[in-house]
N, C-alpha and C positions, 0 to 999 in steps of 0.2 A: 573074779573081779574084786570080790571083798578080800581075799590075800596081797591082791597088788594095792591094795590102796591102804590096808594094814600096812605094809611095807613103805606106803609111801609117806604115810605117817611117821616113821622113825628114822626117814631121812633127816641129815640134819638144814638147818634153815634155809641157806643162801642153794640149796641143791632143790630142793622145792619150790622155788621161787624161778631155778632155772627150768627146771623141766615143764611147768606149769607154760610157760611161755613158748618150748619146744616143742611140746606137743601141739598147740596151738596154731603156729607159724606149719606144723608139715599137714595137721587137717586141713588148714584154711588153703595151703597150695596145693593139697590133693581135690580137692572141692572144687576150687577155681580153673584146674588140669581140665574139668570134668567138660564134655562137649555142649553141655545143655546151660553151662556158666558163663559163656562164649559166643560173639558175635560169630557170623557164619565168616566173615573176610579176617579173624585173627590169624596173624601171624606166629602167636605165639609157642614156644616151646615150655618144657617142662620146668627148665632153668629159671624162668620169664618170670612161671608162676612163684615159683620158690622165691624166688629174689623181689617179686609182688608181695606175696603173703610176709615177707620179711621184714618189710616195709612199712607194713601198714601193722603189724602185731607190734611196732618198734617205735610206729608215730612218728616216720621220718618223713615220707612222700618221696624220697626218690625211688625212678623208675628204669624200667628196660625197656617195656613199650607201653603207651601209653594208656592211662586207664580206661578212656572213654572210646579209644578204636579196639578194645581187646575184650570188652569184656559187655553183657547184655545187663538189663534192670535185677536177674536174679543174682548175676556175679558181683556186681555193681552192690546187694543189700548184703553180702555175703562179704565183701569188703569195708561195710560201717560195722558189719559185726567183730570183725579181726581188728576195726580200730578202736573199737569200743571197749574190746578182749584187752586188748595193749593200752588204752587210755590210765583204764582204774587198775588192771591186774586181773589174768584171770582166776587166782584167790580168793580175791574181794568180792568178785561177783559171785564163787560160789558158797562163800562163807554167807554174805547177804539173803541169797536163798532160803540157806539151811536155817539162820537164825530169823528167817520171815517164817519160815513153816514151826518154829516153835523147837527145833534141836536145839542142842547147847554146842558150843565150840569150846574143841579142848583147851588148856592151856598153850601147848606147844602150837596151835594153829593160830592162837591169838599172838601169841610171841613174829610168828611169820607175817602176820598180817601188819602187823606194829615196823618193823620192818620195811614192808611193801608200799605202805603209806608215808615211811621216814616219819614216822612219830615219836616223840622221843617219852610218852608215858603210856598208861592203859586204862587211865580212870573213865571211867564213861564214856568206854573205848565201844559197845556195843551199838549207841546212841549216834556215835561221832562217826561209824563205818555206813549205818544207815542214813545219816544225811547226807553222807556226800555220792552216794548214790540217788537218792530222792535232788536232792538239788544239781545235780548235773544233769539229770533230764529236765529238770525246770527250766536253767541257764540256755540248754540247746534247745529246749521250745520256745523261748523267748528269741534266740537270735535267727531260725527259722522263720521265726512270725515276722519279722521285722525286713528282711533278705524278702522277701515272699511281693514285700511292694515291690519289689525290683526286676524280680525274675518269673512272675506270672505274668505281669505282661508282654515282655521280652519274648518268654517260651512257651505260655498255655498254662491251663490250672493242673495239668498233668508232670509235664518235665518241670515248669517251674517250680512247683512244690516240691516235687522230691532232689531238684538239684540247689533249693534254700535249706533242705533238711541232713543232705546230704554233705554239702560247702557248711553250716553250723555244728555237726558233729567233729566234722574232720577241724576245723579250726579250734572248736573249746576242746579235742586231745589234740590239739599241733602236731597235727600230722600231715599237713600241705597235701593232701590228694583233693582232687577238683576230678567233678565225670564231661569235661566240656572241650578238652581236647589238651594239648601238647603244649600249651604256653601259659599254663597255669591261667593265674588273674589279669594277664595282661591288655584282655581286650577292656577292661573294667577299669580304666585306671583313670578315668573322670567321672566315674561314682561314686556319688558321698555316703550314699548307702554303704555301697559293698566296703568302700573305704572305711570306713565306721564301722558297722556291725561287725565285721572282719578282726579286726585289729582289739576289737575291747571282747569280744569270746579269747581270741590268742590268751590275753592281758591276765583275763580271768582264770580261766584254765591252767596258765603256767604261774600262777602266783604263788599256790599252794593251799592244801585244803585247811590245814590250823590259819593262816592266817584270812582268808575267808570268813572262819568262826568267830575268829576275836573280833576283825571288824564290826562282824554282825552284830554281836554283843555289846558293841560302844558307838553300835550308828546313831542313833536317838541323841544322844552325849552330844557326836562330833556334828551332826545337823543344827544341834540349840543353841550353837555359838552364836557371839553376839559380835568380836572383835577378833582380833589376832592372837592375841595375849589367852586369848580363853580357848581359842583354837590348839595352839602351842601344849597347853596345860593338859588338856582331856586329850590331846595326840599321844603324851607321854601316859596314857593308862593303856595305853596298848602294850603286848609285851615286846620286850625287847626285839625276836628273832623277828616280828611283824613290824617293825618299827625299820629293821636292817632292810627286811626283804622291799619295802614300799619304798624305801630312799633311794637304794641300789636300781629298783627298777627305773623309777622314775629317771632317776642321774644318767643311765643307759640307754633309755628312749631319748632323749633331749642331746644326748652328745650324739649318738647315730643321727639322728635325724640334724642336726649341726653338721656334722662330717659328711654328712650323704650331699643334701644341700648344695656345701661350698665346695665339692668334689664335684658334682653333675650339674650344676645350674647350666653352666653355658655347653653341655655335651649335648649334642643334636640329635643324637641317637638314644638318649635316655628323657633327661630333663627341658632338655636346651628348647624343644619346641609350645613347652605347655606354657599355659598365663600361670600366674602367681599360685593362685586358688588352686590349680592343677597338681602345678608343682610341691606345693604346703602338704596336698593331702598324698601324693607319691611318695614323698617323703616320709614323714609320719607311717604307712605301710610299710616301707622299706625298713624303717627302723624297730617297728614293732615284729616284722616276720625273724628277726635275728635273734628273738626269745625261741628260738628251735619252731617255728611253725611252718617254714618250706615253701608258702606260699607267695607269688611276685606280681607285681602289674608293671614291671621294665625288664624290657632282657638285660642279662646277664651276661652273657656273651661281650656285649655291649659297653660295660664298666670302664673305667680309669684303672690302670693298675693299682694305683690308692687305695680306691673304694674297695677292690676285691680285698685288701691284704689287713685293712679296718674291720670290713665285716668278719671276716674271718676270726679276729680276736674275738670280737662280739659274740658271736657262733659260739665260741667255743665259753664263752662264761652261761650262757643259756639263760636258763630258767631258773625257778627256785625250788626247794626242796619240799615234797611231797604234794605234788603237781603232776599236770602231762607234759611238761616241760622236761627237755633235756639238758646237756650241756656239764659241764663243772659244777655250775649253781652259782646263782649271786653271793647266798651267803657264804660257801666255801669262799670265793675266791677276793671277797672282802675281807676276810678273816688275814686272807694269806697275805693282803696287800696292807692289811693291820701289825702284822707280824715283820713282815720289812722295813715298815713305818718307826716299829716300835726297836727295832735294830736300828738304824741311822740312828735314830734320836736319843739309845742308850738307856729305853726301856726294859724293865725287867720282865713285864707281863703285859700283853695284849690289853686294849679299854676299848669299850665304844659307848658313848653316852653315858661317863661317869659307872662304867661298871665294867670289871675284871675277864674279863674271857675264862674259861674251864682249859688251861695249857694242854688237856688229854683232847680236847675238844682242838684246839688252833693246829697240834698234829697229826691229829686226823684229818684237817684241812688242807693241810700240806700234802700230804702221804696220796689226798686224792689228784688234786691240782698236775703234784710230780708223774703220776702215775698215769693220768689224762695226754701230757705233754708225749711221755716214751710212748703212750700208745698212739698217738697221730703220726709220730717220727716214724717208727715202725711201720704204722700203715702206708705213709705218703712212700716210705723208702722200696716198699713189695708193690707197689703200683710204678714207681718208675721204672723197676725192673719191667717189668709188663708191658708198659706203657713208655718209653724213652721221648717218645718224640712229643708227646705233650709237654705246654711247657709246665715248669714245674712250681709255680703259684698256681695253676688250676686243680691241680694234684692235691697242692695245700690245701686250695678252699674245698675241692670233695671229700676230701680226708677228716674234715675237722666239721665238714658238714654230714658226716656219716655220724661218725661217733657221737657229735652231741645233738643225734635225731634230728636234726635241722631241716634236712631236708631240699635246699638250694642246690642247681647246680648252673652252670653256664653251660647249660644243652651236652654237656658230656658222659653224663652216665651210658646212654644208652650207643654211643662209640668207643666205649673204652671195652678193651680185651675182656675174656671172659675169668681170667687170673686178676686181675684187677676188680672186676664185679663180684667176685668172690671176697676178693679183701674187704669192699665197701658192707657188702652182707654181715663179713664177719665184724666189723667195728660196728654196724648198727645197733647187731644183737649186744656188742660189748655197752654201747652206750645206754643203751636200754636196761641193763644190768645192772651197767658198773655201781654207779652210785648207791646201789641198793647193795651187792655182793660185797661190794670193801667194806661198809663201815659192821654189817652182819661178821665178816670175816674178821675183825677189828677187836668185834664183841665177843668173841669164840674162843679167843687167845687160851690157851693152856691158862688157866690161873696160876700152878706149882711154880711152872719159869716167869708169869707175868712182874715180881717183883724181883726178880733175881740181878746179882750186880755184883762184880767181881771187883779187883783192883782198880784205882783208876788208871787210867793211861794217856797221852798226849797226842794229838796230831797237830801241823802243825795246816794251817786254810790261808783261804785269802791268797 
């Protein structure tokens, strides 16, 4: 054991990072395989669990057969543990450990870790790994507590407490699994509770753990306001990438929930039967579950072709960086829509609030965004093979809801072939990766060729 782990140590970054997670995803669906992890009526095969444990190590929530007919209370705690595993990293949690028992972590383990978190320094790097493990049990204790008026007395002080503990973990990692049957949140969808507590763990959890910190650090400030002008002022002590991340989210919750809205108000089958109040808060869900958290209170199935092919973009810009959010990221795909911006208009360099972008930093934005796109093409393209007779906007939105761990589906995962359920597996784990393996990969480049430049030459674009 202590030669494989020597070994495992001299692997280099983004291959630690993968394996850490592989091994995880095949314990967790060897575990869950197991007959005593299992209701006595599951149907499940071995596939079932693999593509489970895939799922939930990846924080996506899609499924092949349902969590709550397949699996008993001990499979059921054995699945918040694989989203827990997949939420922070299982890295971080063992790094955490080692430095709560008083070891030291290497250099090269803190480099991986820096990495895993998408942190872009290491300064009181030791301090900043321990609270976001201490504060992510506080956040999920908090949105439990609160869940807890809702569904103890609905369920008992037994199922309802462990299904408000269990609905708040899997929400603050956005990982849309629920243990309450096959329709997700949708029995819940004139609860202001669930609608609330639900939606602001997403918010939390995928916002990202640096900007978490700095809020924290300028709450006092931005609570002492007295006017707008002072609000404005002490907003701009935030840093910039907290500044991007809070705008971008906020501007994508308000346009989804705009676009969901004047898309489904008068559809009978989603919105069209609720009063205002209903609607406002299904809405609001709807627009918040597209930061990658998977979870619904409207079928899907159900939709405007619009609405499918909207959320879908949504989907795929996700979350933000160094979060349980998946997706592209806000800030990548702000950057990129800075960079397009800043072409028509005959810029030489990216800005955003009177400051310059890092050009190595806007193509690394690119290089992700582009690389996102070919792999949804690819994915959606080996599922229609598979799969022909589906139509092929459903394909799109599972395809784009795999890769950016989102989680959503219009009831089709669990009919689509089993060459297609493999593709969806394989974008999971890609989307759960990518974001961390590129820019690591990025960081790695050979230095000797990294400056190299021959003649120049011409092509001709456009």
């Amino acid at each position: 054991m202590r030669r494989l782990l020597n070994r495992f140590s001299l692997l280099p970054v983004p291959l630690k990072i993968l394996l850490s997670f592989a091994v995880v995803i095949l314990s967790g669906s060897l575990v869950l395989a197991l007959p005593f992890s299992q209701l006595e009526s599951s149907n499940a095969t071995y596939f079932d669990h693999l593509f489970t444990a895939v799922s939930m190590v990846c924080v996506t929530g899609l499924f092949t057969e349902p969590l709550a007919d397949t699996y008993n209370l001990f499979g059921q705690i054995i699945g918040l543990v694989l989203i827990k595993l997949g939420g922070l990293g299982l890295i971080t949690i063992v790094a955490t450990i080692v430095m709560q028992l008083g070891r030291r972590v290497s250099m090269k383990d803190e480099v991986t870790l820096q990495q895993a978190l998408n942190r872009g320094d290491m300064v009181n790097f030791r301090n900043f790994l321990l609270s976001v493990v201490k504060y992510t049990f506080v956040i999920e204790g908090i949105g439990a507590f609160f869940l807890t008026f809702y569904f103890v007395p609905l369920f008992g002080w037994a199922k309802g407490l462990f299904t408000s503990i269990f609905l708040s973990i899997s929400a603050f990692n956005n990982a849309g699994f629920d243990n309450l049957g096959s329709t997700s949140l949708q029995a819940f969808v004139d609860s202001p509770i669930v609608n609330t507590v639900i939606p602001l763990l997403i918010i939390v959890g995928g916002i990202g753990f640096s900007v978490w910190f700095d809020v924290a650090k300028n709450f006092k400030s931005l609570i002492s306001v007295r006017n707008w002008v002072e609000l404005k002022g002490r907003y701009r002590r935030l840093k910039l990438h907290t500044r991007l991340v809070i705008n971008w989210t906020a501007g994508l919750i308000i346009a989804a929930m705009a676009l969901f809205y004047f898309s489904e108000w008068n559809n009978s089958a989603t919105l069209g039967e609720m009063g205002l109040f209903d609607k406002l808060q299904a809405t609001f869900f709807q627009a918040v579950t597209l930061r990658t958290a998977g979870f619904g209170t409207v079928g899907y199935p159900d939709l405007h072709l619009f609405t499918i092919l909207f959320m879908t973009v949504f989907m795929f810009i996700g979350g933000s960086p160094g979060g349980t959010a998946g997706g592209a990221k806000t800030s990548t795909v702000a950057l990129v829509v800075k960079l397009i911006w800043a072409e028509i208009t005959g810029q030489r360099y990216v800005h955003y609030q009177k400051r310059t972008i890092d050009t190595e930093i806007v193509q690394r934005a690119l290089v992700i965004v582009v690389m996102f796109i070919s792999i949804v093409f690819v994915g959606m393209s080996l599922m229609a093979i598979f799969d022909e007779s589906v139509p092929m906007q459903y394909l799109f939105f599972e395809s784009v809801s795999a890769l950016g761990t989102v989680g959503l589906s219009a009831d089709l995962t669990p009919l689509l072939s089993k060459g297609s359920q493999t593709v969806i597996m394989c974008l999971m784990f890609i989307g759960r990766l990518g974001p961390i393996t590129i820019f690591t990969a990025l960081g790695l480049s050979d230095r000797t060729h990294k400056n190299k430049r021959y003649a120049t030459g011409n092509i001709l674009i456009g």
